[in-house]
C-alpha positions as CSV (number, residue, x, y, z in Angstrom):
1,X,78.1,46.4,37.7
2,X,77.8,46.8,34.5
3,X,78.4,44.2,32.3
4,X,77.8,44.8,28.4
5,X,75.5,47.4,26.3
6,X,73.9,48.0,23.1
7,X,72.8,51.0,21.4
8,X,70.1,50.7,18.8
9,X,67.5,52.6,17.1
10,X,63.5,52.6,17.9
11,X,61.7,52.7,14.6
12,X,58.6,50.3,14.8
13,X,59.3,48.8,11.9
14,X,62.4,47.0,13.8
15,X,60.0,45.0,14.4
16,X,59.1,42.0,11.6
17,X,55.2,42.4,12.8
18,X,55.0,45.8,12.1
19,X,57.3,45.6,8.7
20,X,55.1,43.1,7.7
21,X,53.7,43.7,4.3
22,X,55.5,47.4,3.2
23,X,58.8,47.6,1.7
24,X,61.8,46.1,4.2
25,X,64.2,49.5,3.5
26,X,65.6,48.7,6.9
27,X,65.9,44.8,6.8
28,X,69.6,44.9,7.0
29,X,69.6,47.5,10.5
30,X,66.9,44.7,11.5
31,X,69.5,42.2,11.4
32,X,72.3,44.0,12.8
33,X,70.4,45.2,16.1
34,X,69.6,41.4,16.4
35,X,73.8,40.8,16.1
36,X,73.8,43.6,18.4
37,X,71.7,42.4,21.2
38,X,72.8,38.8,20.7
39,X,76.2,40.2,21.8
40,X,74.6,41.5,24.7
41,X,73.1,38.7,25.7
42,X,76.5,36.4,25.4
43,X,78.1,39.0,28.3
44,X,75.6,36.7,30.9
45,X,73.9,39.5,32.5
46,X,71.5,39.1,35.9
47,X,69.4,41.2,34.2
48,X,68.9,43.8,31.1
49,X,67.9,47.6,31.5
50,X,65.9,48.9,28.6
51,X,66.4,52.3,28.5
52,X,64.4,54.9,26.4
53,X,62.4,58.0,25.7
54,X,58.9,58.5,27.4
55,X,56.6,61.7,28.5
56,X,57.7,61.3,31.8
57,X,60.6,59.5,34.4
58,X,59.3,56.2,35.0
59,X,60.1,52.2,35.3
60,X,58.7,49.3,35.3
61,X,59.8,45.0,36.2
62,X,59.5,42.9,33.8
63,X,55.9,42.6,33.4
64,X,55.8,45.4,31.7
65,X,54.9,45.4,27.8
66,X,53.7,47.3,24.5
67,X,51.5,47.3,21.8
68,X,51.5,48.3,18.5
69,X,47.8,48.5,18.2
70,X,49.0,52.4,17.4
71,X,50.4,51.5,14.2
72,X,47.3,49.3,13.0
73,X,49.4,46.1,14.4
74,X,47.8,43.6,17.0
75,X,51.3,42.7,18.4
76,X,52.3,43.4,21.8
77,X,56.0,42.5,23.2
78,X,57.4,42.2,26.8
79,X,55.0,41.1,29.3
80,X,51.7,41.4,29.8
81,X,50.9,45.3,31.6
82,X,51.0,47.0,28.2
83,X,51.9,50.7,29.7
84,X,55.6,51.1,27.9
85,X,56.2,54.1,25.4
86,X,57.3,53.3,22.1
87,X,60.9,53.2,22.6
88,X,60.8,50.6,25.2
89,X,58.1,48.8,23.4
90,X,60.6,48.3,20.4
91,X,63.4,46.9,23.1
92,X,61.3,44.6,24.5
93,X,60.4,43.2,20.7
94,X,64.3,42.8,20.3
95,X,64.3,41.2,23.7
96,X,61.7,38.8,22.8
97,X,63.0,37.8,19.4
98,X,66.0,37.1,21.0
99,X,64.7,34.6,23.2
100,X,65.6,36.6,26.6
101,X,63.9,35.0,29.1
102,X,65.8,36.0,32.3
103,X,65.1,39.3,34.3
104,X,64.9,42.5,32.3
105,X,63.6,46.0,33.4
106,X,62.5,49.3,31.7
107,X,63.3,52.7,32.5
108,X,62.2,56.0,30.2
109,X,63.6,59.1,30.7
110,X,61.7,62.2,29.5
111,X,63.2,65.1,27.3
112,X,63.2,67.1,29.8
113,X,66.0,65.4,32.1
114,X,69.3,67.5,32.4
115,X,72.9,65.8,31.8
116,X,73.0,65.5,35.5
117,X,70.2,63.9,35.9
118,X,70.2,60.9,33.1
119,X,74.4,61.0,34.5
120,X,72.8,59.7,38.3
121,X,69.9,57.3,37.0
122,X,72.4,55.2,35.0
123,X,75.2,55.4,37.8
124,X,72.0,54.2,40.3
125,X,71.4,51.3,37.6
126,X,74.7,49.4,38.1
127,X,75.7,50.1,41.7
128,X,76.6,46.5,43.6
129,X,77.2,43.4,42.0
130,X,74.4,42.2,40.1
131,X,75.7,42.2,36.1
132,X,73.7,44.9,34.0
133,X,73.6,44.7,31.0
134,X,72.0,47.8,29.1
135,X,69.7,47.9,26.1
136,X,69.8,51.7,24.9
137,X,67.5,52.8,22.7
138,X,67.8,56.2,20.8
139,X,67.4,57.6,17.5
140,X,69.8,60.7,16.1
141,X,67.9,63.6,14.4
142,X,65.0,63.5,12.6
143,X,66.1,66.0,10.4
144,X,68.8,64.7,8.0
145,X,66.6,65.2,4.5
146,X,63.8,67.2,3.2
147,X,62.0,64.0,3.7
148,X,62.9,63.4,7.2
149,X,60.0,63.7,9.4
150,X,61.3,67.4,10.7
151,X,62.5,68.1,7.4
152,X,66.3,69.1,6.9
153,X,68.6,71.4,9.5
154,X,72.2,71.1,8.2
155,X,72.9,71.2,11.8
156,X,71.7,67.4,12.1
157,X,74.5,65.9,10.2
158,X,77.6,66.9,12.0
159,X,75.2,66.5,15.2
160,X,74.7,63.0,14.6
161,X,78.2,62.4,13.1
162,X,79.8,63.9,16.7
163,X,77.4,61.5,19.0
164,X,78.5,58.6,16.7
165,X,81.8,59.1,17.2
166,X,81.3,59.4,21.5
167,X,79.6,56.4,21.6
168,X,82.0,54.2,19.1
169,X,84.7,55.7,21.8
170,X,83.0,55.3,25.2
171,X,83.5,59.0,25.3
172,X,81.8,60.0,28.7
173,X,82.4,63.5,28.6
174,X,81.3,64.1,25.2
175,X,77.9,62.3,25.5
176,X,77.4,64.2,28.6
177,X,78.0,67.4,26.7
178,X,75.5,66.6,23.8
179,X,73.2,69.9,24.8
180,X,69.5,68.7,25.5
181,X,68.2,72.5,23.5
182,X,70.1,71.4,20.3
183,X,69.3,67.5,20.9
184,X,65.2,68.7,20.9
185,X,65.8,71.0,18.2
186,X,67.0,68.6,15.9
187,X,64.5,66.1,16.9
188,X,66.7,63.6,18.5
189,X,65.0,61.6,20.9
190,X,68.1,59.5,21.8
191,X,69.9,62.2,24.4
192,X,68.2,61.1,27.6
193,X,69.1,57.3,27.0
194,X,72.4,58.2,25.7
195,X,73.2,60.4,28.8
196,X,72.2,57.7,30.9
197,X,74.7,55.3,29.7
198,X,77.3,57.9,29.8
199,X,76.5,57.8,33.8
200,X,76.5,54.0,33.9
201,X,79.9,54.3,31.7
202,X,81.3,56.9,34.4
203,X,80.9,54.7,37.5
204,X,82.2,51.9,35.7
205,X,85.7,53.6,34.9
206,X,85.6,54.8,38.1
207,X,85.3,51.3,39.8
208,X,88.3,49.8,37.3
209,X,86.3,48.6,34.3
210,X,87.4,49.1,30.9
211,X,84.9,49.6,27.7
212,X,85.6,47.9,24.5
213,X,83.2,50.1,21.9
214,X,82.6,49.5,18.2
215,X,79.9,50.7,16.0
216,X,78.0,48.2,13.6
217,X,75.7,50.4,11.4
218,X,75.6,54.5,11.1
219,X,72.9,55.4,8.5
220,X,70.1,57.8,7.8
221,X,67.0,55.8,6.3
222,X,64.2,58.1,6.3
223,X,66.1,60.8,7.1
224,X,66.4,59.9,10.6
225,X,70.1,58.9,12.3
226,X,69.7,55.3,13.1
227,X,73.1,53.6,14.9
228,X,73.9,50.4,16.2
229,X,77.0,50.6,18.8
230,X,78.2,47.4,21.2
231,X,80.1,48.1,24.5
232,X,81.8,45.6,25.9
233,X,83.1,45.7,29.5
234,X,86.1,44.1,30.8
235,X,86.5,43.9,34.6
236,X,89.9,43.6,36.2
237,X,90.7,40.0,37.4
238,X,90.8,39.3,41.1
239,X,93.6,37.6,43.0
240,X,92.6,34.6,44.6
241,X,92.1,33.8,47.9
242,X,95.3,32.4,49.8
């Protein structure tokens, strides 16, 4: 079941490691994603589910890790079999900085994964009891300036603006509508991990839970669309036992 999930960004320099020593123009998201996954934390889940981007559909327990060797940084996070893409690498740094020390696991979803498909992996990820809590990491387009790393597409704006707006809602059928052409076109690497909530979201309504959504940050530093959205999830109480 699912039990509580965050949305958050995957720049590198999330991470106080990497940051260290350049200018801190994202000091204040840094904090914010540390609110965010604190919440996340206080829902008491069994385990967290890191979910990301990555070349290919794979997942991996908790000794899983990443480095940052690839950004001139001898920093690793997670656990010890450094094999995670950078997406996941940058949730398990937030993980670790938070002090999570319980069961977490990492799934990435490649580009290429339909609706459908990123719809059934996050239903599979909280079928039966155990509490989920999800760790979603996605960045909007990276191509909201002329000094965005794929330059500026005035499509990328009202993009970002619309997937905002589904998430801060809980809006199922509008994340799984996000098209994955327009989603690569604009550089937004976020759709597959979004999608996957969406499923997670779907069989959650459909087994009686209720989401409670708000959005703490909606910016575009670099030129890239960097959000910070909580879910909370309310379960219906049981009756007890006569």
């Amino acid at each position: 079941m699912l039990a509580a999930a965050c949305v958050c960004p995957h720049p590198p320099l999330l991470l106080p490691e990497v940051a260290l020593g350049g200018a801190d123009e994202i000091g204040e998201l840094r904090e914010i994603c540390a609110g965010s996954v604190s919440a996340l934390l206080a829902a008491n889940p069994d385990v967290v589910v890191v979910v990301g981007a990555g070349n290919e559909l794979a997942e991996w327990s908790e000794v899983g890790g990443g480095s940052m060797r690839g950004f001139g940084v001898d920093a690793a996070f997670g656990g010890p079999d450094l094999v995670l893409p950078e997406a996941l690498t940058v949730g398990a740094g937030l993980l670790d900085r938070a002090g999570f020390a319980r069961q977490r696991r990492y799934l990435a979803v490649p580009a290429s994964a339909s609706p459908q498909e990123c719809a059934d992996l996050g239903g599979r990820l909280v079928t039966g009891p155990v509490r989920v809590a999800m760790l979603v990491m996605g960045d909007g387009s990276a191509k909201r300036s002329r000094t965005a790393p794929g330059y500026l597409d005035h499509r990328a704006a009202a993009f970002d603006a619309d997937v905002v707006v589904a998430l801060a809602g809980g809006d199922v059928e509008a994340l799984l509508a996000i098209p994955p052409l327009l989603a690569d076109e604009l550089w937004a690497a976020g759709r597959p991990a979004w999608q996957v909530l969406a499923g997670a979201a779907s069989s959650t309504y459909g087994d009686g839970g209720s989401i409670t959504a708000s959005a703490r940050y909606d910016a575009a530093p670099y030129g890239v669309g960097y959000w910070v959205v909580d879910w909370q999830v309310d379960w219906p109480s049981r009756p007890e036992a006569i």
